[in-house]
C-alpha positions as CSV (number, residue, x, y, z in Angstrom):
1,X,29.2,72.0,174.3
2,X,29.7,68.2,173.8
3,X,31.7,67.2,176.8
4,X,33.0,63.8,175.8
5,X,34.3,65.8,172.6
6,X,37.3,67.0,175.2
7,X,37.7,63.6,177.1
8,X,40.7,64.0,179.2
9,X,43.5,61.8,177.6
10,X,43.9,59.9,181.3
11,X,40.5,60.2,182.3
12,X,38.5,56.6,181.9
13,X,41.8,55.1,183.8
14,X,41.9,57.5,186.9
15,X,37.6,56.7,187.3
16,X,37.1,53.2,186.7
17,X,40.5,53.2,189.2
18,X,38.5,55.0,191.7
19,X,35.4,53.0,191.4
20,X,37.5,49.9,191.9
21,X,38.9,51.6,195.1
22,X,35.9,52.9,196.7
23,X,33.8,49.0,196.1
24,X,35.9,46.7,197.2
25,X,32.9,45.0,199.4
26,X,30.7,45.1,196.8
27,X,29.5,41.7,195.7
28,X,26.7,42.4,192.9
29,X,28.5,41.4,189.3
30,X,28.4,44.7,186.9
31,X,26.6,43.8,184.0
32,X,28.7,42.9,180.9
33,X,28.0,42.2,177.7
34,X,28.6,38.0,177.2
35,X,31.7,37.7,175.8
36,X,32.6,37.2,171.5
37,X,34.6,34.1,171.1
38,X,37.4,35.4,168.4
39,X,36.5,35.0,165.1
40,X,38.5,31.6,163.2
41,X,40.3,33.8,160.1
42,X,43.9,32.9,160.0
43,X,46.5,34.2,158.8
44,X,50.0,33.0,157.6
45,X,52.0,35.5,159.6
46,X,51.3,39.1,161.7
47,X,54.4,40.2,159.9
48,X,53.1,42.7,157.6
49,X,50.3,44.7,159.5
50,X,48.9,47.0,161.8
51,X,47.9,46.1,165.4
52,X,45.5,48.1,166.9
53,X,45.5,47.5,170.7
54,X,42.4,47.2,172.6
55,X,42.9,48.8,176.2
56,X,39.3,46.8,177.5
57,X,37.4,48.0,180.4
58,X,39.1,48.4,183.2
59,X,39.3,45.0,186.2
60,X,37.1,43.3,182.9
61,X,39.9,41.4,181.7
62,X,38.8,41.9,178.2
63,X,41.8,43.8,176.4
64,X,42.9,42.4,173.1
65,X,44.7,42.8,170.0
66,X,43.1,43.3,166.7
67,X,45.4,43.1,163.5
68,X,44.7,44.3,159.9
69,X,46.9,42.7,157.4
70,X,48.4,44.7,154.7
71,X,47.7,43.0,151.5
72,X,44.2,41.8,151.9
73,X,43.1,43.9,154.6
74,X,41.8,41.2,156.0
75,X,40.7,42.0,159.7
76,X,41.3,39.4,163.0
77,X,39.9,40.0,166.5
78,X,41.9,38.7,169.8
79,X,45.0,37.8,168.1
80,X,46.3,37.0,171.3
81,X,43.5,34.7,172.7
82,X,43.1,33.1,169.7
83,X,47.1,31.9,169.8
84,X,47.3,31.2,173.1
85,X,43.8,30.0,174.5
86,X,44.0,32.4,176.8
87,X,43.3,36.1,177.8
88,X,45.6,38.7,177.1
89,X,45.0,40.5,181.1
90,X,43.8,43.7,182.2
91,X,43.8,47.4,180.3
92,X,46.6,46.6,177.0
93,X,48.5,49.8,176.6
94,X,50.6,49.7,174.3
95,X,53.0,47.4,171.8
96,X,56.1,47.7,170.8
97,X,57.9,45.0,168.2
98,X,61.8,44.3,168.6
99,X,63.2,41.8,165.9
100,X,60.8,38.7,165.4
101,X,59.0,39.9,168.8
102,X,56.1,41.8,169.9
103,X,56.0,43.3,173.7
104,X,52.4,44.0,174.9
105,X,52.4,46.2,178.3
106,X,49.2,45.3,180.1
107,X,48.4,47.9,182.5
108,X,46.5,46.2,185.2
109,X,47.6,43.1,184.8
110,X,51.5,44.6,185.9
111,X,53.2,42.6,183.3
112,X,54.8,43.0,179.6
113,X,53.7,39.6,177.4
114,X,56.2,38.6,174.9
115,X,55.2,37.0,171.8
116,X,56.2,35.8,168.6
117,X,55.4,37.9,165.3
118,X,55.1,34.8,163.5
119,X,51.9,33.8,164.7
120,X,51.6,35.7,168.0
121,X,51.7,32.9,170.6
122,X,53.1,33.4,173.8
123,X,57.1,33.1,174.1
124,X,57.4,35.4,178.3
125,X,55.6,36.7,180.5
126,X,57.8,39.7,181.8
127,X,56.8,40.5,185.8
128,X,57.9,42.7,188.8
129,X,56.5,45.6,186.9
130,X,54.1,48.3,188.2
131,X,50.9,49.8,185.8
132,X,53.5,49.5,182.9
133,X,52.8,52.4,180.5
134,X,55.3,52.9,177.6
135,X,58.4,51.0,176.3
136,X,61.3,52.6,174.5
137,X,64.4,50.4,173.4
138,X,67.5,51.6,174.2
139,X,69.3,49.0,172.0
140,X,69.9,45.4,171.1
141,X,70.0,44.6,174.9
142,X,67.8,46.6,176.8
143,X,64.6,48.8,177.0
144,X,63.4,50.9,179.5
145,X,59.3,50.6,180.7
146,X,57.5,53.9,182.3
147,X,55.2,52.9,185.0
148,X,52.7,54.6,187.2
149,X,55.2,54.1,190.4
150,X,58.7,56.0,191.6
151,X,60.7,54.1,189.1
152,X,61.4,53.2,185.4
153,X,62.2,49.5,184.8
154,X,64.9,48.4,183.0
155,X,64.3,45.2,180.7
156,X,67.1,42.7,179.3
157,X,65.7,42.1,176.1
158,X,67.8,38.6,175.7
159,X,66.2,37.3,179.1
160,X,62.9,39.0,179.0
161,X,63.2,39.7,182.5
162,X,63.5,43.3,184.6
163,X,67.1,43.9,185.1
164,X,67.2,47.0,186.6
165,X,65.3,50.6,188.2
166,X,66.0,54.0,187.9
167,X,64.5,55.6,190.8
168,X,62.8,58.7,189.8
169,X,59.9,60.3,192.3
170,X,57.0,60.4,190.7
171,X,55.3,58.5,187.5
172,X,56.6,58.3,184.1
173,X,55.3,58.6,180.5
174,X,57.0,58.7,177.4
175,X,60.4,58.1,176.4
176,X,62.1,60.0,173.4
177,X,66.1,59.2,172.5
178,X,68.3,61.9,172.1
179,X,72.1,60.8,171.0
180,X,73.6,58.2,174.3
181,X,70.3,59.9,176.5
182,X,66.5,59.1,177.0
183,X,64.1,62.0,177.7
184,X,61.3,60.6,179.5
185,X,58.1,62.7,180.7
186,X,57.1,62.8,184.3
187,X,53.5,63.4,185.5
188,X,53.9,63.8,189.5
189,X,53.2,61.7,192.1
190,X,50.0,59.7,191.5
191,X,48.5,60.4,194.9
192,X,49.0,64.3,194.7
193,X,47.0,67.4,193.1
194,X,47.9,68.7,190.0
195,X,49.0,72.0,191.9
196,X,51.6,69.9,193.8
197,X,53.2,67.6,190.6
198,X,56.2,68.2,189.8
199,X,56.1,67.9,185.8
200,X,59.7,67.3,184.7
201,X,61.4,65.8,181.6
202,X,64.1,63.9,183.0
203,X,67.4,62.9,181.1
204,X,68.6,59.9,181.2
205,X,72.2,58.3,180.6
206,X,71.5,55.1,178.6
207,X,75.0,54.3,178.9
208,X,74.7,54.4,183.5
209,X,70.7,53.9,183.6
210,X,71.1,56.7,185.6
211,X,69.3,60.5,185.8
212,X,71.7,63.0,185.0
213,X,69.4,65.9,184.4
214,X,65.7,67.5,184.2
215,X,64.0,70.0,182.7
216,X,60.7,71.8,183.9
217,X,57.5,71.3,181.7
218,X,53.6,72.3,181.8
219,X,51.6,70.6,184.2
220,X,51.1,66.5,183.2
221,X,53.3,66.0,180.0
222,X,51.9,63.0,178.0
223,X,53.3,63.3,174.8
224,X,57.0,63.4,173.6
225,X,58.5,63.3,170.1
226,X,61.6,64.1,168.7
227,X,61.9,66.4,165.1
228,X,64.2,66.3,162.1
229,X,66.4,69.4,163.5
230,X,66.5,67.3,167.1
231,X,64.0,69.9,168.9
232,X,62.1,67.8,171.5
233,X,58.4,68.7,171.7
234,X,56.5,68.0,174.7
235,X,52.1,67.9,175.0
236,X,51.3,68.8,178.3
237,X,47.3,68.9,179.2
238,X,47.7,71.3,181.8
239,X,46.5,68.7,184.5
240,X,43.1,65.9,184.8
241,X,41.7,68.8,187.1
242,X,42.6,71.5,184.7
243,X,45.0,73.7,187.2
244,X,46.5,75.7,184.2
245,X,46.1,75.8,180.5
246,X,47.2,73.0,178.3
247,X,50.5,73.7,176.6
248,X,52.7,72.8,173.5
249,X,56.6,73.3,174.5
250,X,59.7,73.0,172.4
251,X,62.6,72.0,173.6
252,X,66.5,72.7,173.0
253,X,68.0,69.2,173.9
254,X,71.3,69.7,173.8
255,X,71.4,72.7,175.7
256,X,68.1,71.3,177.8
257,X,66.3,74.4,177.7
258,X,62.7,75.4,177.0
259,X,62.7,77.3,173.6
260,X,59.1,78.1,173.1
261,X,55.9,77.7,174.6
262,X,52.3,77.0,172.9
263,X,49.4,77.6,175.0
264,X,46.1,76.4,174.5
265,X,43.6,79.2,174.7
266,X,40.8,76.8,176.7
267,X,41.9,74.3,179.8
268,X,38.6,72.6,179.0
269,X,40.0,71.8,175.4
270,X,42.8,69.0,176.7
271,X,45.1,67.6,173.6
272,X,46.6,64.4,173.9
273,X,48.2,61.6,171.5
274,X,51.1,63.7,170.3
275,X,53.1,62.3,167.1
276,X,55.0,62.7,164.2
277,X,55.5,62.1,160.7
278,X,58.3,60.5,159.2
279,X,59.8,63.2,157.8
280,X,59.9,64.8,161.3
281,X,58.5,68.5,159.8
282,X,54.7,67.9,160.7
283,X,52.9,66.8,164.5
284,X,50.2,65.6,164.9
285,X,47.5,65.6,168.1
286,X,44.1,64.8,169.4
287,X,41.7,67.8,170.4
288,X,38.3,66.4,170.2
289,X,39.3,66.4,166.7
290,X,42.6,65.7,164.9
291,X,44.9,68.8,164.3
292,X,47.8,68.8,162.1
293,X,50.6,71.5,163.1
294,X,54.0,72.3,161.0
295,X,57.1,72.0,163.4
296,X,57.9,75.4,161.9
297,X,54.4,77.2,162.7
298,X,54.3,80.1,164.6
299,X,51.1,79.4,166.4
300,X,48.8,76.3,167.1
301,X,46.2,75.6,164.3
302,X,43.1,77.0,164.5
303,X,41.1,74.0,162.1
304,X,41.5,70.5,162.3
305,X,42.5,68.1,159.7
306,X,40.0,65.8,160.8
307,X,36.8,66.2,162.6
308,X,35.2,64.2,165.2
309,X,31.3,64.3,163.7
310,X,30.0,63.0,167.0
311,X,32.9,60.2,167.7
312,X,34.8,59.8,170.3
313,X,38.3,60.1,168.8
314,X,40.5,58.0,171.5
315,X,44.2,56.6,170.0
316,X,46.1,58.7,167.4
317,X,49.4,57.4,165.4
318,X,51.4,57.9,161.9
319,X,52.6,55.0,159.9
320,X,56.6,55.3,160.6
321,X,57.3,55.0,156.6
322,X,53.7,56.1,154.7
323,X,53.1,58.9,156.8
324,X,49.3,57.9,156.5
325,X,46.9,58.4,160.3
326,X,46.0,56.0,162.1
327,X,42.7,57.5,164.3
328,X,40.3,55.6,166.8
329,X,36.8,55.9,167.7
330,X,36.2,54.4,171.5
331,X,32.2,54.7,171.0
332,X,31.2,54.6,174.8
333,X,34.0,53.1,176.4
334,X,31.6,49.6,176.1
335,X,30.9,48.9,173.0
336,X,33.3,47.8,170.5
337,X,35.4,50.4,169.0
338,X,36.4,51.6,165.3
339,X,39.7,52.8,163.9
340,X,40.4,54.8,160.7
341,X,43.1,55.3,158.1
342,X,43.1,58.6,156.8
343,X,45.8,60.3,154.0
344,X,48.0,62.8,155.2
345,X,45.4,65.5,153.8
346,X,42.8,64.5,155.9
347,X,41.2,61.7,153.6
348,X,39.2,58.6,154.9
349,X,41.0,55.6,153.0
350,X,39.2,53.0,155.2
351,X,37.4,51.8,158.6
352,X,38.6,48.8,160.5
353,X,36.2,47.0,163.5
354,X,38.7,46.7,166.4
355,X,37.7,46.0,170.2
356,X,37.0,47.6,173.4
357,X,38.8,50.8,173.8
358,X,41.1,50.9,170.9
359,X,43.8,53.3,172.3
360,X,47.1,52.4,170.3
361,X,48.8,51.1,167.1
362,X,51.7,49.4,166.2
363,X,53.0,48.5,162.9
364,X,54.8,45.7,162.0
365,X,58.4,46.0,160.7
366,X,57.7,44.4,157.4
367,X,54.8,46.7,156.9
368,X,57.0,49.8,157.9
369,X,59.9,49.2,155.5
């Protein structure tokens, strides 16, 4: 069996984080490969595009941002450094675009950087954040950031600053809306087994910031989405030292019950990535390969849509509008990465060169409408 073809979706985080724990005397320099300067293409605007978000090697300080522009396809490494004469941090996780702005969570780095779609330079640094994860807004005012301590931060979107916490115990995923309420997933406490998590969806009141429910999922839920009859579905991959069998639940948020349960029939085979199309009838998720699954199926699909060949398929996402999939290839974790555009029947339309790690996308709002 090829291991790294069933990579577990939080697995090159949790053991470059405990290498950086268990050296801290170490002097001797790893050995890196000498850095690429970003390349001069321009562009008039990152307005109409996809981002593909480069998580870098973990304490390298080499995440970036690689953007594809619609109409030429033209392709741009390290957006960010080449804007702003600087790095863009630590481990980039994930983007998220509000108005004429772009919010990039950096991970290590414990900070959101806010910058302008026009041409991608710097306009905040957002601090006082811990591992930020995933950013959901909530509306015109405020979002809410998952982190990988006890709380969710609350960001003023017109001061760029963190506003607010909503205490929770344990770390925090992804955030779904569901009519004046946020469904979040939470993995457990960081320092505990899997055994002792407690893996919760927990409801949130956007209107009081404050936790006015949960509901009980599989072991370490890291996908969330939302589909066109309102049924929440939930990925949960059964836990990084596979306690229990990964699992595919859907859930009744209005009454916040559990409706159904998926199982996975091999805890070696984790899924992660979980999405959705447009239309809200078809998910999508990462299995070594990429599977494709009907909202109205009555068991989990046997063939994927897409298969790996021998990559290592690492970021999954669906254009919000075209419905067409965005997949990455993270190589070795060293090397620069690839990511791929595929039809919604499984058809390569093209391959992009991206950076280290490619993990997420983003789309721009011109490119989405």
């Amino acid at each position: 069996m090829n291991i790294s073809k069933y990579k577990h979706p939080l697995l090159p985080f949790l053991f470059l984080l405990f290498l950086a724990l268990i050296q801290p005397g170490c002097s001797k320099e790893p050995i890196r490969e000498k850095r690429i300067d970003p390349d001069t293409t321009t562009t008039a605007s990152y307005q109409d595009g996809l981002f593909i978000v480069n998580e870098g090697n973990y304490n390298w300080g080499n995440a970036s941002v690689t953007y594809v522009d619609n109409k030429t396809n033209t392709v741009i490494q390290d957006i960010f450094t080449k804007a702003n004469n600087r790095s863009l941090g630590d481990v980039a996780e994930s983007m998220v675009i509000v108005g004429d702005k772009g919010y990039l969570l950096i991970n290590n780095s414990n900070r959101i950087e806010v910058v302008s779609m026009k041409d991608f330079s710097s306009l905040a640094v957002i601090t006082g954040l811990y591992s930020p994860r995933y950013m959901h807004v909530v509306d015109s005012t405020k979002a809410y950031v998952t982190n990988l301590q006890n709380y969710i931060s609350i960001i003023d979107l017109k001061k760029n600053i963190v506003s607010g916490r909503i205490q929770t115990t344990s770390w925090t995923e992804r955030l779904v809306p569901f009519n004046n309420f946020m469904l979040v997933s939470s993995i457990g406490k960081f320092s505990e087994s899997t055994a002792r998590r407690l893996a919760r969806i927990l409801v949130i009141d956007t209107r009081t910031d404050s936790i006015v429910d949960s509901i009980e999922s599989g072991k370490e839920p890291v996908g969330i989405v939302i589909d066109k009859k309102q049924k929440v579905w939930v990925l949960c991959s059964g836990g990084y030292d596979q306690y229990e069998a990964p699992s595919l639940i859907r859930i009744n948020p209005e009454l916040r019950l559990v409706e159904k349960i998926f199982t996975f029939p091999d805890k070696a085979q984790i899924p992660s990535r979980l999405c959705i199309n447009p239309g809200g009838d078809t998910m999508y998720y990462l299995k070594g390969d990429v599977y494709q699954m009907p909202v109205t199926s009555v068991a989990l699909p046997v063939e994927p849509l897409v298969s790996a060949d021998g990559r290592l398929l690492y970021g999954l996402d669906v254009h919000p509008v075209t419905g067409k999939i965005y997949v990455s290839d993270a190589k070795d974790y060293v090397q620069n990465g690839t990511a791929c555009q595929y039809t919604v029947t499984g058809i390569l339309v093209r391959e992009y060169p991206a950076g280290r790690i490619p993990g997420s996308f983003c789309f721009s709002e011109s490119s989405a409408k």
